[in-house]
C-alpha positions as CSV (number, residue, x, y, z in Angstrom):
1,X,12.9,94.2,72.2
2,X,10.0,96.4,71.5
3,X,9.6,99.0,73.5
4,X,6.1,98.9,75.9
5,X,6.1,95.3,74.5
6,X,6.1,92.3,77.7
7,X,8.5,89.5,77.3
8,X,9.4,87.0,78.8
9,X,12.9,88.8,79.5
10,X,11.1,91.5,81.5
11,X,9.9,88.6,84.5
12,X,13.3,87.0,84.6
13,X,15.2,89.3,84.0
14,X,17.5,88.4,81.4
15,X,17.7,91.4,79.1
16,X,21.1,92.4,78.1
17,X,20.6,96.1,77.5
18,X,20.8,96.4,81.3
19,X,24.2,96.0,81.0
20,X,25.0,97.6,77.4
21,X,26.6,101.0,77.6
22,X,24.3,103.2,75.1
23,X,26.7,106.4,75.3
24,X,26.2,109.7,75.5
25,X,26.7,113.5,74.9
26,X,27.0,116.5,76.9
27,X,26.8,120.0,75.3
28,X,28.6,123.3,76.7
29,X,27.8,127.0,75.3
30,X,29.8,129.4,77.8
31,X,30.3,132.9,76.1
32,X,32.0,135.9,77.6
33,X,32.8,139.2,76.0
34,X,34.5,141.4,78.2
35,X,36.0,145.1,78.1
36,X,39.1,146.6,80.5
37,X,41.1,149.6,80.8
38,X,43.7,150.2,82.8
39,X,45.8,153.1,83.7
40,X,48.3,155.0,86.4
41,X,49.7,158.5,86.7
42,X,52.2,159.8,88.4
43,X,52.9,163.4,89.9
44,X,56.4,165.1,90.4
45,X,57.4,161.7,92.0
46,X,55.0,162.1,95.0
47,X,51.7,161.2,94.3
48,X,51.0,157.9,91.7
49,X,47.0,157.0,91.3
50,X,45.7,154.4,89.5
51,X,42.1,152.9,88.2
52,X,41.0,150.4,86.4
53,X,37.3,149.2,84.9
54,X,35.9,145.9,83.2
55,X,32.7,144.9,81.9
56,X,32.2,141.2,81.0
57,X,28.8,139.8,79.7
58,X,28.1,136.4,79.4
59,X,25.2,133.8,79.0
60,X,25.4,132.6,82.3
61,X,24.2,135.6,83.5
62,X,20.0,136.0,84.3
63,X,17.8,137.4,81.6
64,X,16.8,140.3,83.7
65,X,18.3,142.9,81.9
66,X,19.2,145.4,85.0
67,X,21.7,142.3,86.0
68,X,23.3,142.6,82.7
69,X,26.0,145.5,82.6
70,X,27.1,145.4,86.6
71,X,31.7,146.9,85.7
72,X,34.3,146.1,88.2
73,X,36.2,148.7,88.8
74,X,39.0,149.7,91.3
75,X,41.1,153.2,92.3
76,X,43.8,153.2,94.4
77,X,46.7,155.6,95.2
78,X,50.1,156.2,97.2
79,X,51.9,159.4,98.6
80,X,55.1,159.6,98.9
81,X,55.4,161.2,101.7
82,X,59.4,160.9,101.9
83,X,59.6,162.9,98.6
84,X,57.8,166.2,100.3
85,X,60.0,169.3,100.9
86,X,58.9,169.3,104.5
87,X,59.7,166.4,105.1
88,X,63.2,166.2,106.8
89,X,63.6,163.3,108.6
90,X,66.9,161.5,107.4
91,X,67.1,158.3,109.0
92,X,63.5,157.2,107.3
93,X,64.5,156.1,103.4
94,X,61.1,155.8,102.4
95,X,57.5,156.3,104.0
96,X,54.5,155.4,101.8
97,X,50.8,155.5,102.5
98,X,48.5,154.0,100.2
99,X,44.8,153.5,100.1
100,X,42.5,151.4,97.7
101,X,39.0,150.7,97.0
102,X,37.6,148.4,94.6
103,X,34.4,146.2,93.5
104,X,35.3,142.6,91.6
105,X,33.5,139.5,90.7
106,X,33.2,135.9,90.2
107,X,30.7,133.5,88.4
108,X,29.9,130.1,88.8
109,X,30.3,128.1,85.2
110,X,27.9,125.5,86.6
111,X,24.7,127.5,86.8
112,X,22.5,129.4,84.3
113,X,19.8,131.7,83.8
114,X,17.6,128.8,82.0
115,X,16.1,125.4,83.0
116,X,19.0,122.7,82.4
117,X,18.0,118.6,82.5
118,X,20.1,116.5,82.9
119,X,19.7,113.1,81.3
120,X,20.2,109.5,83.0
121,X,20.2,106.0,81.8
122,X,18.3,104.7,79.3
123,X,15.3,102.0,80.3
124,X,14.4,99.3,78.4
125,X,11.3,98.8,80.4
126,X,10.0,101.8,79.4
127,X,11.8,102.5,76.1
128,X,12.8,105.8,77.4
129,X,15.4,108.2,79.1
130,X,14.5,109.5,82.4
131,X,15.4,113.4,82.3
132,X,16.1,115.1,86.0
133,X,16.5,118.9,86.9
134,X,20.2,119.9,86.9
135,X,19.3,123.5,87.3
136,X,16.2,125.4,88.2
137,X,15.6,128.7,85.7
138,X,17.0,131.7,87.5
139,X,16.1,134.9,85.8
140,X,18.0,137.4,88.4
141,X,21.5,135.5,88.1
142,X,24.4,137.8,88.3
143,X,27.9,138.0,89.5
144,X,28.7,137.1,93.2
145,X,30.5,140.9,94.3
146,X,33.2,141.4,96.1
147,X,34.1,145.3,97.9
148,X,37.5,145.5,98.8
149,X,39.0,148.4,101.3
150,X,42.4,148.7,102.0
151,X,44.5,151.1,103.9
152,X,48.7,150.3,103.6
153,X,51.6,152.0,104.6
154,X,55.6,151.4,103.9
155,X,58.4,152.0,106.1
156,X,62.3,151.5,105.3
157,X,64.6,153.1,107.9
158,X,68.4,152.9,108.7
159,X,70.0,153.3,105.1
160,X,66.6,150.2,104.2
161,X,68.4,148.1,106.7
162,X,65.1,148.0,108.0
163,X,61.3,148.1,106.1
164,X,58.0,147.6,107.7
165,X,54.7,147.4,105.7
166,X,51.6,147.4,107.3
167,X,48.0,146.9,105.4
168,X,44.4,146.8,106.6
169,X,41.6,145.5,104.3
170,X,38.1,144.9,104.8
171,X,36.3,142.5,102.2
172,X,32.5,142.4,102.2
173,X,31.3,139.7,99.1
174,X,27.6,139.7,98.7
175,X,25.3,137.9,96.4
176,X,27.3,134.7,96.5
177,X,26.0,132.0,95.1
178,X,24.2,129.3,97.6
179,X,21.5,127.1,98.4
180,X,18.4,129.2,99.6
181,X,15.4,127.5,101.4
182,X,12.5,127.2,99.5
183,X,9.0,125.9,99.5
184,X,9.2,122.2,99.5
185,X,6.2,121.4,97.1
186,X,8.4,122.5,94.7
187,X,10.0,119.3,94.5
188,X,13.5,120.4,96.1
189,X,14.4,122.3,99.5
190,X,16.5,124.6,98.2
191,X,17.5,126.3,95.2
192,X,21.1,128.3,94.5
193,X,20.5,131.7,94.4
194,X,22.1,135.1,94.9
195,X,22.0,135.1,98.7
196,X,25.2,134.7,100.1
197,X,26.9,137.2,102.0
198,X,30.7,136.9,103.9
199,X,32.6,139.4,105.8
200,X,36.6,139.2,105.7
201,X,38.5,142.0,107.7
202,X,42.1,141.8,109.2
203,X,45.4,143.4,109.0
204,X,48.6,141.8,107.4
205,X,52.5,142.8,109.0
206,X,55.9,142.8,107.5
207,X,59.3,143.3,108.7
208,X,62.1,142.8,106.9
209,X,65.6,143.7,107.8
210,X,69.5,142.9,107.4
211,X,70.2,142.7,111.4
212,X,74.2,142.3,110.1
213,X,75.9,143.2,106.9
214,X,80.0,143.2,106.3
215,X,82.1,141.9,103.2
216,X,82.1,138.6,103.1
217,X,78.6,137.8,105.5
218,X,74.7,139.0,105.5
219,X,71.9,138.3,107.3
220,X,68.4,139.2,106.1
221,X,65.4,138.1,107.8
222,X,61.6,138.6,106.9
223,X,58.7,138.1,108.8
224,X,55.3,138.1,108.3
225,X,51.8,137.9,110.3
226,X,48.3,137.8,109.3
227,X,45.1,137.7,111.5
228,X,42.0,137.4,110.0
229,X,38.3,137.6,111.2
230,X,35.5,136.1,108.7
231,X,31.7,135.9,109.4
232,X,29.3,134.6,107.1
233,X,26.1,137.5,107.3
234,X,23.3,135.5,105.1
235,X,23.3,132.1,104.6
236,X,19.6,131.0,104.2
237,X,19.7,127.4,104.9
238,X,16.5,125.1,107.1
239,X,18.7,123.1,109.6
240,X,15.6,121.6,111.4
241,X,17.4,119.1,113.4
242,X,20.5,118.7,115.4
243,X,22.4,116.6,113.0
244,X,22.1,119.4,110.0
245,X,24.4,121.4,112.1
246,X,27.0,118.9,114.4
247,X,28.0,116.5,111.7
248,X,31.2,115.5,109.7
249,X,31.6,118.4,107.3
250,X,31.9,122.0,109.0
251,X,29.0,124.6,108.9
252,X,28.4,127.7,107.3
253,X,26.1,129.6,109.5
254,X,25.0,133.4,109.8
255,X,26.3,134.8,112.3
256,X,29.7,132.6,112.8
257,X,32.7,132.2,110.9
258,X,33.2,129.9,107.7
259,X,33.5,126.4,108.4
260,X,31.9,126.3,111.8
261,X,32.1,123.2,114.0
262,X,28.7,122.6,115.8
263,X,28.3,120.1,118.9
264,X,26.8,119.7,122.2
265,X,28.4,119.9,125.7
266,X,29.4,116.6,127.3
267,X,27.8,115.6,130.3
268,X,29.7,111.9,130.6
269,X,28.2,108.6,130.6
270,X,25.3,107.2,132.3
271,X,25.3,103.7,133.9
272,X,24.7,102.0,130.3
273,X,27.6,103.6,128.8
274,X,25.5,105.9,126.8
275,X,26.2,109.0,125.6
276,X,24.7,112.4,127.8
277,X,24.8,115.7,126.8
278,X,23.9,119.2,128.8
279,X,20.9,120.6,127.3
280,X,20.0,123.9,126.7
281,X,18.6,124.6,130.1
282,X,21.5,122.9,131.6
283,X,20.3,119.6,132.8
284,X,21.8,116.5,131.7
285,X,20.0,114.4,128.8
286,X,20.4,111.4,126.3
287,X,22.1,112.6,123.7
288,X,19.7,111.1,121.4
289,X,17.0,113.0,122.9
290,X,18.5,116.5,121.8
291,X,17.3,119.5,120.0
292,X,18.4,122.5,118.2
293,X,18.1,124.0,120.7
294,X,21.0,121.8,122.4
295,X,23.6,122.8,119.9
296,X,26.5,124.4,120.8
297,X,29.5,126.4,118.1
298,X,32.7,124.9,118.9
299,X,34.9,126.7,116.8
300,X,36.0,127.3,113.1
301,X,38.3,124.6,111.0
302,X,39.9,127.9,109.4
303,X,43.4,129.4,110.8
304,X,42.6,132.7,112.5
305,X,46.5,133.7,112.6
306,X,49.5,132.9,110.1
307,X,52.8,133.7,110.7
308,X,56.2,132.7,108.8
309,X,59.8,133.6,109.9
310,X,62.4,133.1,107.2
311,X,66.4,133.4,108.1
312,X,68.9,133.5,105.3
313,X,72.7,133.6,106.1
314,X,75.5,133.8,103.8
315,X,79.4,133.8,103.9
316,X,81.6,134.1,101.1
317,X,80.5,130.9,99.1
318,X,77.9,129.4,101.6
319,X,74.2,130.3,101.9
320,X,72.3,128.7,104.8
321,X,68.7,129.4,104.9
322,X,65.6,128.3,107.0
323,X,61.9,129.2,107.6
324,X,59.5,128.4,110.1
325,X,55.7,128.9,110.1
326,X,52.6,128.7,112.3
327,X,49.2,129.1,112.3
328,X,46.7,129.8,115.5
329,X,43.1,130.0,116.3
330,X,41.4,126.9,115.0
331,X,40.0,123.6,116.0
332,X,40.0,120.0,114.9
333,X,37.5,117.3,115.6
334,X,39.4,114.2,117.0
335,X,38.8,110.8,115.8
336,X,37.3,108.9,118.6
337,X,35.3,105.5,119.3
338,X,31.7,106.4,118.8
339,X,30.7,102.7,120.0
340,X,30.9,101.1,116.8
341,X,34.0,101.7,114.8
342,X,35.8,98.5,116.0
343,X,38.8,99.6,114.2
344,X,39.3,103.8,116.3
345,X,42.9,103.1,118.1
346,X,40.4,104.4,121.2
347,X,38.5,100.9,121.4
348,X,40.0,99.3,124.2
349,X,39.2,102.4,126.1
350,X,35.2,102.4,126.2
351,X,32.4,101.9,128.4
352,X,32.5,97.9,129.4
353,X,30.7,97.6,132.9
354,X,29.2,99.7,135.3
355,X,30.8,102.3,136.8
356,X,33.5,103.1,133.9
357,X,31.2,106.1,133.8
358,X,33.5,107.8,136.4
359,X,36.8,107.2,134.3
360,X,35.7,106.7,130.6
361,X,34.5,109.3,127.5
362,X,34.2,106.3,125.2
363,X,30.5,104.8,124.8
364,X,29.6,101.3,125.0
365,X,30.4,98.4,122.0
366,X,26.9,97.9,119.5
367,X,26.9,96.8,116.3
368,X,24.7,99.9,115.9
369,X,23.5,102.4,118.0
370,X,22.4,106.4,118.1
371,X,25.7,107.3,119.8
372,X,27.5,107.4,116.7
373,X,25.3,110.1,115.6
374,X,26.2,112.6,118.8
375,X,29.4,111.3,120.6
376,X,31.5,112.3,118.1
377,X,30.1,115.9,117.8
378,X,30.8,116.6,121.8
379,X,32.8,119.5,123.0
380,X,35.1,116.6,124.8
381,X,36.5,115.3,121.2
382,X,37.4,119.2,119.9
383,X,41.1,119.8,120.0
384,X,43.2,122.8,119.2
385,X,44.9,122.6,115.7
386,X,47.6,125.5,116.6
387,X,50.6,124.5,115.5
388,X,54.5,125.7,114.3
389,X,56.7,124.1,112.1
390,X,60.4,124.4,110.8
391,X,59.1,124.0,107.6
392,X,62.6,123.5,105.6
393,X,66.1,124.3,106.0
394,X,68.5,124.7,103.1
395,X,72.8,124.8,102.7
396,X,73.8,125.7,99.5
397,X,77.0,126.0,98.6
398,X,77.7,128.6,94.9
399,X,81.1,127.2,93.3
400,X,83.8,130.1,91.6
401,X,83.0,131.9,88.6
402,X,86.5,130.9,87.8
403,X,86.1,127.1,88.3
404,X,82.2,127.2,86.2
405,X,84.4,129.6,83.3
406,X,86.5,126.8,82.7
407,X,83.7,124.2,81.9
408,X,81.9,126.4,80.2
409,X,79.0,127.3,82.6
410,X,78.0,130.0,83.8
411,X,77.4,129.5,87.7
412,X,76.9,125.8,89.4
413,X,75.7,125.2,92.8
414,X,75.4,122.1,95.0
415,X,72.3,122.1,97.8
416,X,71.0,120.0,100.4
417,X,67.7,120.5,101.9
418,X,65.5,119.0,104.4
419,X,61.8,119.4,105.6
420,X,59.4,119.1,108.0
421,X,62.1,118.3,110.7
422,X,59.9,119.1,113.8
423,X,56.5,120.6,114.8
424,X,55.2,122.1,118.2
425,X,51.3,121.7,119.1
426,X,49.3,121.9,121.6
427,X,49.2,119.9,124.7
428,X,46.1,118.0,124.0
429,X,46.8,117.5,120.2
430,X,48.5,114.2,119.2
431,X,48.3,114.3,115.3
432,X,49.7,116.7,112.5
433,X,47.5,119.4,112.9
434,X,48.5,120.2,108.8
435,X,47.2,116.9,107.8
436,X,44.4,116.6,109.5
437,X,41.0,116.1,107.2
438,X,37.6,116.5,108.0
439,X,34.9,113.8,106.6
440,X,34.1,116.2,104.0
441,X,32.4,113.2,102.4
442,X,29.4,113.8,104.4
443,X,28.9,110.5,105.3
444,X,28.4,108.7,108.3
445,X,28.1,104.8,109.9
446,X,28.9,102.2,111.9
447,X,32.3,101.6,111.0
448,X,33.3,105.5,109.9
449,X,35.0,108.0,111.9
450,X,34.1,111.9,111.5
451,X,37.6,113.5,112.2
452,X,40.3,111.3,110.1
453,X,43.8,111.4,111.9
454,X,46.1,111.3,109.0
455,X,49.5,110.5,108.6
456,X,52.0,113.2,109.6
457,X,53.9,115.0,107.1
458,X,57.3,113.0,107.5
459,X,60.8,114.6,107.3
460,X,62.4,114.9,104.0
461,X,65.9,115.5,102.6
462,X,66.6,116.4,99.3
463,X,70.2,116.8,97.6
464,X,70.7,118.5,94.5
465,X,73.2,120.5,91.6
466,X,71.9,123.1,89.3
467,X,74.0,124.6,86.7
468,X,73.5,126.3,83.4
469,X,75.5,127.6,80.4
């Protein structure tokens, strides 16, 4: 076929290069060059400081030369304070304090400083490839910075029987990369820029200890616990309506933490079985007929708190150890019936007739209806995703140097372990808090739920020998 020429393929549509594949090619050009130095010194075994300094160009970077040559660098040092001669206490081993400060980076390899098409299908129509925009030109592109400040200090006591370390950090990345709101004429909303800017502080806590000690048995345990409070300071996104911030994937917002969940208050049912929310000035409203001004922040998918707790026994030959973890401070939306999804395990327990507005959450059976777009965002269907676990428990049993010797191996050992035996959540949480997936998908209908309850992790056992020679 000619191209620009009519056929008669063209009306009926009978031409075969509709379905041909014609190929392709993609082409990559990522260069880096990159200088580092490293380097630590240490003073009469009491003072140690450190540094260290890169410089990495690149062609993803903008063509603004003052965005160029930006090093990463970091210095960081430690007293021994134990090591002092006025220092005199005998039952502390070791006492450290150590301090850092430091300013690293990170790139994305999927935008550049110039204009980047990308190419679609070819048309036999028109004869020709349509070319869209896969990146706008962005002269001022540069690394997305990250300032690091952390404050540590060691402890071991009691002949290191005992040891305690305790750090503090503070973590400020600025010009990350992200979609900032433009003018639509244009021809896009938004284009990703240098904008972004998170705020990560907290504190992380180890103990670690050898509560009893003889010949033939030893018990060490370590625990560890790390709180952590993140807030996203510029994110410059146009959420215009209510469903650009309570929908299936979480929110980044300034002025909240990562992965925000957005929503409106539940105000029940009304005598349709529709779905009412409180509004901003506290009266009681369609759901359908909200605002942004109705929205509500419901909490962060992110764990605000982690803590582990391992145990390790052993006694002569035997080694018996086990660890539990847990993590605290963040929410889950529930799956729920949002009066279409037929197949939600909640079904039988909607809206039927009037006057189920007194007992029931659930909104009325469609086969479409604006519910689905709000129900599933309320307050009522946000649940707390705490949760501990014993995460896995291991016997081992080492077998005599003697006995290995005389097959020629060096050591042997037989194990059996199992995991995820049991969990603890909260009182109003009926899933596996570990499993549970938003619909990072983004998408949203009749028949799909935004929160997916997915199977638990199930118990396992393992048995196993390792040897070598």
């Amino acid at each position: 076929m000619v191209s620009g020429v009519y056929n008669q393929d063209m009306l009926n549509g009978n031409d075969l290069s509709y379905s041909l594949n014609y190929g392709g090619y993609s082409i990559s050009d990522n260069r880096f060059v990159s200088w580092y130095f490293n380097g630590s010194y240490e003073f009469d075994n009491r003072y140690i400081i450190s540094g260290s300094i890169r410089e990495d160009l690149t062609n993803f970077f903008g063509t603004d030369p003052k965005y160029r040559h930006k090093p990463m660098w970091s210095v960081g040092g430690t007293w021994k304070v134990n090591n002092e001669k006025f220092f005199n206490i005998d039952w502390i081993d070791r006492l450290n304090v150590r301090a850092s400060y430091g300013v690293n980076g990170n790139i994305s390899l999927t935008d550049g400083p110039y204009l980047i098409l990308s190419a679609g299908s070819y048309n036999p129509t028109t004869g020709g490839v349509a070319n869209g925009i896969s990146s706008f030109p962005n002269n001022s592109l540069r690394w997305e910075k990250t300032t690091t400040t952390n404050l540590g200090i060691d402890i071991n006591v009691l002949n290191n029987r005992l040891g305690f370390s305790f750090d503090y950090y503070h973590k400020k990345s600025t010009d990350l990369l992200a979609s900032d709101a433009v003018d639509p004429t244009l021809g896009v909303s938004s284009i990703r820029k240098n904008v972004g800017s998170i705020r990560n502080q907290g504190f992380e806590f180890t103990i670690n200890g050898t509560p009893a000690k003889s010949r033939d048995f030893r018990w060490d345990v370590t625990y560890n616990l790390s709180i952590n409070k993140n807030e996203v300071l510029e994110y410059n996104v146009s959420r215009k309506y209510p469903t650009s911030w309570a929908w299936v994937s979480p929110v980044h917002a300034a002025g909240y933490p990562m992965y925000g969940l957005f929503g409106y208050n539940f105000a029940g049912l009304d005598d349709k079985g529709q779905t009412m929310i409180y509004g901003a000035d506290g009266e009681k409203k369609l759901a359908s007929a909200c605002t942004v001004d109705d929205i509500v922040y419901l909490g962060t998918a992110v764990p605000k708190t982690d803590m582990a707790l391992t145990n390790n026994f052993s006694y002569k030959n035997w080694n018996l150890s086990f660890m539990f973890i847990a993590k605290f401070g963040h929410k889950y939306r529930k799956d729920a019936f949002q009066g279409s999804n037929i197949n939600s395990r909640y079904v039988g327990e909607r809206w039927q007739k009037a006057g189920d507005e007194a007992t029931k959450i659930y909104p009325v059976l469609k086969s479409w209806n604006m519910d689905m777009f709000y129900f599933p965002f309320c307050d009522v269907n946000i649940g707390n995703a705490s949760y501990a676990k014993l995460r896995d428990v291991t016997l081992t049993y080492n077998f005599d140097n003697s006995l290995t010797k005389l097959i020629g191996m060096s050591d042997a050992k037989v194990y059996l372990q199992a995991r995820n035996l049991f969990r603890i959540t909260a009182s109003d949480c009926d899933i596996d808090p570990e499993t549970f997936e938003l619909n990072y998908d983004g998408g949203m209908g009749s028949s799909t739920n935004s929160g997916y309850a997915g199977l638990p992790m199930n118990p396992e056992f393992y048995i196993g020998l390792t040897f070598s020679f």
